[in-house]
N, C-alpha and C positions, 0 to 999 in steps of 0.2 A: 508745677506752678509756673508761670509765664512773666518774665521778668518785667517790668513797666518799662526799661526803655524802647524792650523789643515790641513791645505794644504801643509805644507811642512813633515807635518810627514806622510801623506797620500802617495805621493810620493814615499818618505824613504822606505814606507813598500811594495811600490808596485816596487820598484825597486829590493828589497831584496825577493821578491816574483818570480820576474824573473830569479833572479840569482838561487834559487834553483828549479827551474823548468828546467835549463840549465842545471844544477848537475846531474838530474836524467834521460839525456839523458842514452839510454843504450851504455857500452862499444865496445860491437862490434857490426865491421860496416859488411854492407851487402857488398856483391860482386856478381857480374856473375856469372852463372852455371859452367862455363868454368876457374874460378880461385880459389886459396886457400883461404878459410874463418881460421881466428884466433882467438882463444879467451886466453885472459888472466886470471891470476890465482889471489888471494883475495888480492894481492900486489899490482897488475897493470902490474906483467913482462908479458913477452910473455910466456905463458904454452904449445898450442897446437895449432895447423893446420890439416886443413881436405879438402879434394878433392873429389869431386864425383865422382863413378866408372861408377854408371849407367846415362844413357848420356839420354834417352828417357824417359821424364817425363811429358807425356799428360794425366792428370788429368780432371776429369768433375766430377759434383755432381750425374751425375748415375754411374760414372766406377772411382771411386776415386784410385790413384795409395797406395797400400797396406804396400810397402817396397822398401826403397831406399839404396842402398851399397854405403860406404865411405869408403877412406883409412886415416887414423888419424895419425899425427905426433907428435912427442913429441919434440918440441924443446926448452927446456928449460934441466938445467943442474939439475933438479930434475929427481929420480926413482919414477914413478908411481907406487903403488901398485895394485888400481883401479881407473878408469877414467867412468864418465858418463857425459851426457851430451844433449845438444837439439839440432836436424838440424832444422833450419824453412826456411819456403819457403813463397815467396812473390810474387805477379801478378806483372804485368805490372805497374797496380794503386798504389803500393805498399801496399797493402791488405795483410794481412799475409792468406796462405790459405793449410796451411798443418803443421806440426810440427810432426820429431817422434823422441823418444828420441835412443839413444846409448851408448854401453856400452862395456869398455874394461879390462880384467883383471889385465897385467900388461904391462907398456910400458916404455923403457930405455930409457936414453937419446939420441936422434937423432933416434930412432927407430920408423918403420910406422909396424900399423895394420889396418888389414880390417874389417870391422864390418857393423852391418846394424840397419835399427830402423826399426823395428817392432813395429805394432799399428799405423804407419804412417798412414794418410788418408787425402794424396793432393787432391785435391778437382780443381784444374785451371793448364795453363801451367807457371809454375814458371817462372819468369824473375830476381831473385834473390835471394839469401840467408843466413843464417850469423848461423855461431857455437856458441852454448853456455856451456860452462864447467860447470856444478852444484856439482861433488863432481870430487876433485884431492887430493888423499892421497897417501900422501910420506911414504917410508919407517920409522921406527924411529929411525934405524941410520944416515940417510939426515938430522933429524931436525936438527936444530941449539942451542948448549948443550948451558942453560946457565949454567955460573960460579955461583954459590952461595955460599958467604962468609960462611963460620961458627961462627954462634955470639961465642963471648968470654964467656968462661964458667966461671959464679960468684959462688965463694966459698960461698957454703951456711950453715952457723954454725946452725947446729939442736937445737933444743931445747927439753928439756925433757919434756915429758908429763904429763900435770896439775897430783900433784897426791894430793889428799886430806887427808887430816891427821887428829887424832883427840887424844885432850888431855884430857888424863883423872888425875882427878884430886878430888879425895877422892872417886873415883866412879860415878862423875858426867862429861862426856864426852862434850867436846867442839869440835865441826870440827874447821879446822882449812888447808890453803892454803898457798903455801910457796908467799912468797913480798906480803902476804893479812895480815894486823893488824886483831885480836882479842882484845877486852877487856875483861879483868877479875878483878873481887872486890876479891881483896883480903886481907882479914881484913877488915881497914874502907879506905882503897885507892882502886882508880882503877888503872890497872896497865895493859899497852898496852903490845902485845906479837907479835912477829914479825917472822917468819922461813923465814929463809935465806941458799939458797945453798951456799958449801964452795966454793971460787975461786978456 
């Protein structure tokens, strides 16, 4: 028989097991050949959108299509420096069956360019596909400056450096440290010795 905690914590874990299985759904979603695919940038806003140029994409595993042209938008109110990124393509089954990456120099806000993935190698005739942005770098005037306080500057009183001193005394030398006692017999007492800086 199967204790009810261990059954309820069993559950618990297999509930929080779905939930991040859910989590790591990917962000963008696929679309038609015939609509704009978006991908978002490492925040979640909307970064870019891209469109296919090229309309004829009959792919087979002896005549795999080689290179696909896209026109790529930037709509986000960030300046791209450089944009890359993944087109994939999906069968019917939804089979992923080709992927080529892309790649842009720089692109303004609201502003479209054309570019292509080379290395591409569709392999079916796609019935879908979805953008993926891997690197979007902003200018480093765009970032966002933070303010950094200036810690308070603590006055810091130096201290002079240990110097060791040594007293001589008939010809027989003592070292001797300033706030360090020595003792010396002098006659039949001992007698403590003290150096002290003046205030």
């Amino acid at each position: 028989m199967v204790k009810p905690s261990i059954l309820t914590m069993a559950l618990i874990l297999l509930a929080l097991l779905a939930n991040v299985a859910t989590a790591q759904q990917p962000a963008e979603q696929r679309v038609g050949l015939n609509e704009a695919a978006a991908s978002p940038d490492a925040k979640g806003a909307a970064a870019i959108e891209a469109r296919l140029s090229t309309q004829v994409l009959n792919g087979s595993d002896d005549s795999p299509v080689t290179n696909v042209r896209l026109v790529v938008k930037n709509i986000s109110a960030n300046f791209y420096t450089y944009v890359t990124g993944w087109a994939t393509f999906y069968d019917a089954g939804a089979v992923r069956c080709g992927e080529g990456l892309f790649k842009i120099d720089a692109l303004a806000p609201g502003e479209s360019a054309e570019t292509d993935t080379p290395g591409l190698r569709l392999r079916c005739t796609p019935n879908s596909w979805r953008l993926t942005a891997t690197n979007l770098l902003t200018r480093s005037a765009d970032k966002a400056q933070e303010t950094v306080a200036t810690p308070p500057v603590e006055t810091v009183t130096e201290r002079p450096a240990l110097v060791n001193y040594i007293i001589s005394i008939d010809g027989e030398e003592h070292p001797i440290q300033v706030n360090n006692p020595i003792v010396l017999k002098l006659g039949t007492r001992n007698r403590k010795i003290i150096l002290r800086p003046v205030p």
